[in-house]
Phi, psi and omega in degrees: 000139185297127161277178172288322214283341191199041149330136101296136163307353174279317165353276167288266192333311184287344174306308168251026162284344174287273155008294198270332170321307212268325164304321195350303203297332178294295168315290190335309231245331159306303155353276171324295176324312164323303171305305228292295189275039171051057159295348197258314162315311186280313213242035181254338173285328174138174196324195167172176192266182192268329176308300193323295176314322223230110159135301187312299186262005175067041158259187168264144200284322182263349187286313192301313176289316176325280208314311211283342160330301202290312175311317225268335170295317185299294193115030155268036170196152144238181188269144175213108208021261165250050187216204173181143176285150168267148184258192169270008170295304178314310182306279165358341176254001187275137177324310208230014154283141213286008152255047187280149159233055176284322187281328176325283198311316217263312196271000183269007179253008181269171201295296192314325168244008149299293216299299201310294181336317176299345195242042186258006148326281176316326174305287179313302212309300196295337169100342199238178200285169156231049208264325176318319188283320187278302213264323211062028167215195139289098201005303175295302156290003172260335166283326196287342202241019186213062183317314183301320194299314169293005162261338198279314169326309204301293174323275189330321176274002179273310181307302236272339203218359161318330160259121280077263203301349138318299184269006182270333174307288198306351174266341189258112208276146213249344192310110194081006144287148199227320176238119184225123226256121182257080190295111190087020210260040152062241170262050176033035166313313236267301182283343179267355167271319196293329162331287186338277253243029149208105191300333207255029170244170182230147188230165185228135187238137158243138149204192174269182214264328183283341184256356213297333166298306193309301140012259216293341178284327189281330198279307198295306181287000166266348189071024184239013190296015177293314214254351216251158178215140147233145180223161203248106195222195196216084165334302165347286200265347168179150188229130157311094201297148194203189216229307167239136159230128191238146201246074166260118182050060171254280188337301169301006168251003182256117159312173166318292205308308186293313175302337197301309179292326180282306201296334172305298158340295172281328183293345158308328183215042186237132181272158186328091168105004176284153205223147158255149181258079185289121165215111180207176180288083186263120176305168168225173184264003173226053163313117168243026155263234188260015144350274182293354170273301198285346172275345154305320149329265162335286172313308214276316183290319176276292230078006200252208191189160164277189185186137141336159181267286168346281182306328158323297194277021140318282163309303169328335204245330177284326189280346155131355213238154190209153197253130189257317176239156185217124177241154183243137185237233195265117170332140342298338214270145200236143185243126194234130180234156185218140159243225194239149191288000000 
């Protein structure tokens, strides 16, 4: 063990890289901030001072050049005469770049999941979820009774999962599909691209009741509210019939049992020659990217988990269903198509 007597220069490097680990949490909530008061937004024309920015949002003036300093350490702003500029980092925060992660950035820094993130001590030691403990519901009921944060949620898995669902389009061959099911699909990204880019389809959003709006606003600003229907269910307990049914970032919120009971839900009410769509993250079991983080997630938010391609054709197999084609889209994530046994 390194003594005071025999510092290295490797030494001092691993001290701050732990340093910025253990800060991390500085970061997070510097974003946040970013986002919350559109700096991305403010700066798409060119620089500006920080008053300027601070009068835009009703913030204090000397608080706001602190934050946007601290940006300039992140690397979302540099300094440009007596103001700052946005970098190509900042645009990622912008509302309407086709990689925004604003809403991402706003709801993983929001009470519901700051606070449950605070218990991920608990989380190992116990094994289970902690949203019960932290919120006192389960996440999904902690949105149904905090309506903004669950639409800011809903936005966030549309950032999350927007270059996904761009190449899970171009792969999934739609030919005789006619109803196509977005199980859990939030604001119906998922299903409202596969519309676009196939006319003769009709889509469907199941959801809880905090999203379903979010839902018909998005299908209305695409112009397909003709085709689109949403409703407001419980996958747990039933799924709509359809030609597809797509499973984007479910599964991974779920134990064995429940997915298993969802995927059943859907082979249950999938018509004749019909396919189910998995598209979630697949791990590996000595995974060193961002895999294994996000399954750390999942125990503290959920109680749930990623999973192995092993562990999928599993599930998959208690639920009667077997995988038949596999694409690999934007790393880790993979569009898994399965049909009934």
């Amino acid at each position: 063990m390194t003594t005071a007597d025999n510092v290295t220069a490797q030494d001092a490097e691993a001290h701050g890289s732990v340093m910025q680990m253990i800060s991390g949490f500085w970061v997070s909530q510097i974003v946040r901030t970013a986002a919350d008061l559109s700096l991305a937004e403010h700066l798409q024309d060119g620089p500006r001072t920080a008053a300027d920015i601070a009068a835009a949002e009703s913030a204090d003036p000397a608080a706001t050049f602190r934050l946007m300093r601290a940006c300039v350490s992140l690397g979302l702003l540099a300094y440009e005469g007596d103001g700052f500029a946005g970098t190509p980092l900042l645009e990622v925060l912008h509302e309407n770049s086709p990689l925004s992660l604003k809403s991402f950035a706003l709801a993983q820094t929001a009470p519901g999941h700051w606070l449950t993130w605070g218990r991920t001590t608990e989380a190992v030691r116990q094994g289970t979820g902690q949203a019960q403990a932290a919120l006192g519901s389960s996440i999904f009921d902690y949105f149904q009774t905090h309506a903004e944060e669950g639409a800011l949620f809903s936005a966030a898995m549309t950032n999350l999962s927007t270059p996904v669902i761009r190449e899970a389009v171009a792969a999934l061959e739609m030919t005789g599909v006619e109803t196509a099911v977005d199980v859990g699909g939030a604001d119906g990204a998922f299903v409202l691209a596969l519309m676009e880019a196939h006319p003769q389809v009709r889509g469907t959003v199941l959801e809880l009741p905090h999203a379903v709006p979010g839902a018909e606003a998005a299908a209305k600003q695409r112009g397909l509210e003709e085709r689109f229907e949403a409703v407001t269910g419980d996958y747990l307990a039933a799924v709509p019939a359809g030609d597809l049914h797509l499973l984007k970032y479910i599964l991974h919120d779920l134990d064995d049992a429940s997915a298993v009971g969802v995927l059943r839900n859907c082979l249950e009410t999938l018509r004749p020659g019909g396919r189910i769509v998995v598209v979630d993250m697949v791990i590996g079991e000595r995974d060193n990217g961002f895999g294994p983080l996000m399954d750390i997630a999942m125990l503290t938010m959920m109680g749930s988990r990623e999973r192995t391609m092993t562990e999928f054709d599993a599930l998959f197999a208690k639920a009667g269903l077997r995988r038949v084609r596999t694409t690999k889209v934007q790393a880790p994530y993979e569009v898994m198509e399965i049909v009934p046994l």
